[in-house]
N, CA, C and O of each residue as an XYZ file, in Angstrom:
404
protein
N      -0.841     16.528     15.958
C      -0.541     15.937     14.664
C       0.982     15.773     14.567
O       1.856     16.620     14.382
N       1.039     14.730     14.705
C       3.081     13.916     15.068
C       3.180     14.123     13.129
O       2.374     14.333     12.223
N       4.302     13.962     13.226
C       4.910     13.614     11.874
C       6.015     12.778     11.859
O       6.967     13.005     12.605
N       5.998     11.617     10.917
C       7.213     10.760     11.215
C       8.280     11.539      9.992
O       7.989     12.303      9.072
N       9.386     11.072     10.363
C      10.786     11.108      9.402
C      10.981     10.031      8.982
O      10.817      9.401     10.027
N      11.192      9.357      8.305
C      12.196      8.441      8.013
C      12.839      8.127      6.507
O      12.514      8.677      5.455
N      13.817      7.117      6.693
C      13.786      6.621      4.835
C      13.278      4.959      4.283
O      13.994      3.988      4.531
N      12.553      4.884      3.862
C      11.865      4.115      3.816
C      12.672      2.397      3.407
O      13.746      2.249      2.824
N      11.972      1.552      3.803
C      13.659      0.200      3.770
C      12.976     -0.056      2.203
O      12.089      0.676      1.764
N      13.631     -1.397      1.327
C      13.373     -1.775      0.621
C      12.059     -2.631      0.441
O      11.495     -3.032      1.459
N      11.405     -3.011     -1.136
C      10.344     -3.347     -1.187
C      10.985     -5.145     -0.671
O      12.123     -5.596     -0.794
N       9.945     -5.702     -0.190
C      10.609     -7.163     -0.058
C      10.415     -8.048     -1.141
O      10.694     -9.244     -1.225
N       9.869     -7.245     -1.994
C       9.035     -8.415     -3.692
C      10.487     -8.367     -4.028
O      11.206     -9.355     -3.878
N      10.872     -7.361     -4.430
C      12.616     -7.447     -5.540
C      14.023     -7.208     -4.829
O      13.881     -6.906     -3.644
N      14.665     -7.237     -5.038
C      16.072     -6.866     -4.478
C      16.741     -5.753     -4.954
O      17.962     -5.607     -4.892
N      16.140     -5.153     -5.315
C      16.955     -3.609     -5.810
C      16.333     -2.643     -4.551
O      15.412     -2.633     -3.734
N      17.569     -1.795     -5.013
C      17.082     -0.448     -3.593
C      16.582      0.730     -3.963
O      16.943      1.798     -3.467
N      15.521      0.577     -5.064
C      14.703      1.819     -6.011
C      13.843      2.314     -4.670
O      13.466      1.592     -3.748
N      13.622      3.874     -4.834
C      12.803      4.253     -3.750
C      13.324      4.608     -2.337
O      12.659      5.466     -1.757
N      14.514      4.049     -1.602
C      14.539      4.436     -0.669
C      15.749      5.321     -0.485
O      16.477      5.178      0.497
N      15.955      6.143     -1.321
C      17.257      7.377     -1.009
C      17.075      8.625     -0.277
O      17.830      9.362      0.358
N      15.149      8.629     -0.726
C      14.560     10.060     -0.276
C      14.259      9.670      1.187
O      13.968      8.581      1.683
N      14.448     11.102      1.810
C      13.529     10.747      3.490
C      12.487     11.087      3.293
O      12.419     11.818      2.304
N      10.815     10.755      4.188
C       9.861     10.889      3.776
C       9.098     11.646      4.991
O       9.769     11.667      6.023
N       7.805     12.282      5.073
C       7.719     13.124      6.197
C       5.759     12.563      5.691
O       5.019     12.851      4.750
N       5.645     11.821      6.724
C       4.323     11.489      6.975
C       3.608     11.822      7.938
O       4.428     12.051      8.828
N       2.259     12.059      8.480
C       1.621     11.967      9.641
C       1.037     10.493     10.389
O       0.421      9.526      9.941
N       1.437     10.765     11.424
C       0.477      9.607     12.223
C      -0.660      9.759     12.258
O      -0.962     10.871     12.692
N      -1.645      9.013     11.941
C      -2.985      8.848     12.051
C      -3.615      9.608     13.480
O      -3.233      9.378     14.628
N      -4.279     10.205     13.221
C      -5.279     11.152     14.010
C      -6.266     10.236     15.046
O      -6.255     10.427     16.262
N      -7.063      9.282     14.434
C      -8.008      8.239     14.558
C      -7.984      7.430     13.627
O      -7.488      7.453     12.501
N      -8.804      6.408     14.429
C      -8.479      5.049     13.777
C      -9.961      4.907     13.023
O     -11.101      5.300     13.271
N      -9.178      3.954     11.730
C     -10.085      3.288     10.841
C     -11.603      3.146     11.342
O     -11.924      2.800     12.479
N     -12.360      3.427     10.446
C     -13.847      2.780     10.502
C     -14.335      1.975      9.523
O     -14.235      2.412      8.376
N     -14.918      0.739      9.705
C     -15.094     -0.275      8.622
C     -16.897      0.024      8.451
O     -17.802     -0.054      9.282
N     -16.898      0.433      6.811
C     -18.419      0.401      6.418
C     -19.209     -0.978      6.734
O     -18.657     -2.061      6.538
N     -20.144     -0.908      7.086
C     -20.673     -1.943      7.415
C     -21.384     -2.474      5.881
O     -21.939     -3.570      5.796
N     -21.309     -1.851      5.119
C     -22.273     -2.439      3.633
C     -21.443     -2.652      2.727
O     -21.596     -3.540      1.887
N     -20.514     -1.917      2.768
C     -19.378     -2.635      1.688
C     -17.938     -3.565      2.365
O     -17.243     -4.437      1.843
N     -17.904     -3.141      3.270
C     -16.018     -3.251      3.907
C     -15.033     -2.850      4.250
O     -14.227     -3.156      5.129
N     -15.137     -1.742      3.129
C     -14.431     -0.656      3.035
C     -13.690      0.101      4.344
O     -14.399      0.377      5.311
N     -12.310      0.420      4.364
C     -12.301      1.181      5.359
C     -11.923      2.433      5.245
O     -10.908      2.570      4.562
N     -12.463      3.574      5.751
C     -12.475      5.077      5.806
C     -12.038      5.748      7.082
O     -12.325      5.259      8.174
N     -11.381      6.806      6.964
C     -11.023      7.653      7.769
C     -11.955      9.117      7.558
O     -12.774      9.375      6.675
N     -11.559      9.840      8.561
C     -11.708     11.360      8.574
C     -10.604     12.073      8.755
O     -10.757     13.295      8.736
N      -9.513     11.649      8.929
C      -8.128     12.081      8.965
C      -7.646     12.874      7.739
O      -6.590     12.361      7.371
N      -7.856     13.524      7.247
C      -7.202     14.007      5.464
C      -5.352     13.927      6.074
O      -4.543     13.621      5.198
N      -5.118     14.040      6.669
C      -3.252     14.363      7.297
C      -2.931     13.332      6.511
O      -2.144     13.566      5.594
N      -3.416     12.059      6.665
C      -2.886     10.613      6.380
C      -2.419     10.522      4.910
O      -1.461      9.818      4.590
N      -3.129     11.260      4.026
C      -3.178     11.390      2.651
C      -1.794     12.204      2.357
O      -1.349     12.449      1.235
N      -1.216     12.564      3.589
C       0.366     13.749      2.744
C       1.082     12.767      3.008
O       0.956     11.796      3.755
N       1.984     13.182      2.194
C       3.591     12.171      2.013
C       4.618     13.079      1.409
O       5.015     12.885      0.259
N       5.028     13.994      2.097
C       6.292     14.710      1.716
C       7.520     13.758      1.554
O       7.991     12.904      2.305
N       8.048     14.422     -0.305
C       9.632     13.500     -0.241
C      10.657     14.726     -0.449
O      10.582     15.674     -1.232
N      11.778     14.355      0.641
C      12.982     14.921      0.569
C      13.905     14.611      0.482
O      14.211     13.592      1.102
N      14.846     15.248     -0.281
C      16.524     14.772     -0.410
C      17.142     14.424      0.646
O      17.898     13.454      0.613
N      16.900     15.300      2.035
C      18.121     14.822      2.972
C      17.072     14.536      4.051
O      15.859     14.743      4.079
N      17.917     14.000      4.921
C      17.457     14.549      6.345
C      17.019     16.065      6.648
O      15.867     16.429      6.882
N      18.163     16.874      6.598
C      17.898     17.686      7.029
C      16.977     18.690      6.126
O      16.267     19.538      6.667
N      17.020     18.587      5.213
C      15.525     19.287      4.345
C      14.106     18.576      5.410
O      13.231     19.245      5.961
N      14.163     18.021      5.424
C      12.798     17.448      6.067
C      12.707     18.189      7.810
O      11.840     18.982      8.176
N      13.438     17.847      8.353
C      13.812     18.771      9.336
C      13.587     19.958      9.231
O      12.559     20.197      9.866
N      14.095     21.095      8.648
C      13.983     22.175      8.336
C      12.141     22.557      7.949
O      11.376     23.404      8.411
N      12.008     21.735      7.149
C      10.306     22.163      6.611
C       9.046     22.167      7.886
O       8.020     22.816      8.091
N       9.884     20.904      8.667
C       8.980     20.452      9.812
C       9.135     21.738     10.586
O       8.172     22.503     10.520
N      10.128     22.098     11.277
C      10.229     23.163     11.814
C       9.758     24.582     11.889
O       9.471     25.328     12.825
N       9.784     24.778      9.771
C       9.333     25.774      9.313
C       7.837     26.058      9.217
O       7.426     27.198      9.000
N       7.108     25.116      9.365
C       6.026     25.180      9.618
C       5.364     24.635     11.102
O       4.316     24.030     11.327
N       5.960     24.904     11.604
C       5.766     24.224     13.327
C       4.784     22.875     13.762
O       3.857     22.762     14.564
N       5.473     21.893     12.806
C       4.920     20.198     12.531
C       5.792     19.896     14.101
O       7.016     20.018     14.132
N       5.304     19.650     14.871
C       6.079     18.081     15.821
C       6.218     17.349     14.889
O       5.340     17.215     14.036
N       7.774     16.494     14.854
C       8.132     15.477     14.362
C       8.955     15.029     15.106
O       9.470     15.656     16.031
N       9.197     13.831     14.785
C       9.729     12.455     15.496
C      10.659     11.883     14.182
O      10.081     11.675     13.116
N      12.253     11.616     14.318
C      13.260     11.347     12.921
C      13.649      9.796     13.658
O      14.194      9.457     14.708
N      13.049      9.087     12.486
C      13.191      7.436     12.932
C      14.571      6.939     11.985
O      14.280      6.601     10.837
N      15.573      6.888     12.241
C      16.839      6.658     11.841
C      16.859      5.092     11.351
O      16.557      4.133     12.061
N      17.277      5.043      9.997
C      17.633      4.008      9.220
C      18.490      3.030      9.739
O      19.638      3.281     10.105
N      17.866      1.703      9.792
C      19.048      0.619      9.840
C      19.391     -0.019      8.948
O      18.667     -0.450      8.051
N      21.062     -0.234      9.126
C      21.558     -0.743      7.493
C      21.350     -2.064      7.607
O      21.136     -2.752      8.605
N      21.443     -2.353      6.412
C      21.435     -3.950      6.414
C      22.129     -4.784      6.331
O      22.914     -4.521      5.420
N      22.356     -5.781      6.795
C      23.796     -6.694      6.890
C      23.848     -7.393      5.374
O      22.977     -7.943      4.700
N      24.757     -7.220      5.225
C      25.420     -8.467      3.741
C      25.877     -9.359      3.724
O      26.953     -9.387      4.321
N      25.593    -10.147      3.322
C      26.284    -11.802      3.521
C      26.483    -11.666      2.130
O      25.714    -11.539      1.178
N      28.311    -11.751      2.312
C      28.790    -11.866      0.881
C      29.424    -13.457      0.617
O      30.303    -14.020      1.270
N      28.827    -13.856     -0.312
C      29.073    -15.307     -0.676
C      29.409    -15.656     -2.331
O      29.105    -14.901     -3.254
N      29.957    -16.696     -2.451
C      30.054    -16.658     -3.693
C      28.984    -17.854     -4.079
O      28.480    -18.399     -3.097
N      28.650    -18.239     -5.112
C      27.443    -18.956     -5.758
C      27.842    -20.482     -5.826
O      27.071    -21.423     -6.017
N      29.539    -20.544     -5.581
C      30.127    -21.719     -5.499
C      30.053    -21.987     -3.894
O      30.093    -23.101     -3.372
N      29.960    -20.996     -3.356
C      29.656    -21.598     -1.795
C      28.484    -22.774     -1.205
O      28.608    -23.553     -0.260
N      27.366    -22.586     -2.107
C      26.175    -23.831     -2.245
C      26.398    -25.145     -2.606
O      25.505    -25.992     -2.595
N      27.969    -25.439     -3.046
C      28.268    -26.626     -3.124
C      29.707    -27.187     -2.718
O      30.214    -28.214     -3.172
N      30.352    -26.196     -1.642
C      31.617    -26.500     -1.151
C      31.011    -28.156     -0.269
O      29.869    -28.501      0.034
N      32.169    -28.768     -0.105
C      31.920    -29.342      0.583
C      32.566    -29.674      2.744
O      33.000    -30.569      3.470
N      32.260    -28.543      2.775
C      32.380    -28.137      4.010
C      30.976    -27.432      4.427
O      31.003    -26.669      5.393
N      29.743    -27.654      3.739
C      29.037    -26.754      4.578
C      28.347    -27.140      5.762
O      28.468    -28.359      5.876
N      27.650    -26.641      6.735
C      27.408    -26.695      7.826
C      26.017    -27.554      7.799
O      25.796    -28.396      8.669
N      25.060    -27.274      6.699
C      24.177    -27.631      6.496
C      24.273    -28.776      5.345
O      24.824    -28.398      4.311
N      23.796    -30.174      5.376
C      23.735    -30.408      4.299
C      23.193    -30.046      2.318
O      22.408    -29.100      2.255
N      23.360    -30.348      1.651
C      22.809    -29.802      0.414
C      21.810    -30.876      0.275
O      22.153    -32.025     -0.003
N      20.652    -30.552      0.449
C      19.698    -31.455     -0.249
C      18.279    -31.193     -1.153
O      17.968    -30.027     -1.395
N      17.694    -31.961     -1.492
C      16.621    -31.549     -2.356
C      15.089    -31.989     -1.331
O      13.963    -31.767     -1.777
């Protein structure tokens, strides 16, 4: 029973960065999905899948994993690039791309 680390990226619906400050300490799936054949539904027997530990740091999560002798695996955050522009940049007339409709 692996356990991942990580901090989770942003939602892609909005542009705010609500949610991803905490690191999170999940399990990898045990076995895979089974699809009911009468409804659709899909079910596990895994209960692991159902935890979702949240922590302040890295290293709190670390520490707990340890403290309870979890294997884990710490999947390190990538930042995200910024393209800083101004709103008048969509109509300079130097751009690379034309402006069209």
């Amino acid at each position: 029973m692996l356990a991942r680390i990580f901090r989770p990226s942003k939602s892609a619906m909005q542009s705010g960065m609500a949610k991803t400050h905490d690191w999170i300490l999940e399990f990898e799936p045990a076995s895979a999905r089974k699809v009911d054949p009468l409804m659709g539904w899909t079910s596990s027997t895994d209960m692991d899948g159902q935890v979702r530990l949240s922590f302040e740091s890295r290293d709190q999560a670390v520490a707990y994993a340890q403290a309870h002798g979890i294997p884990f695996q710490v999947i390190e955050p990538q930042d995200r690039k910024k393209i800083i522009k101004a709103y008048a940049d969509n109509f300079a007339t130097g751009r690379r791309q034309p402006w069209t409709h």
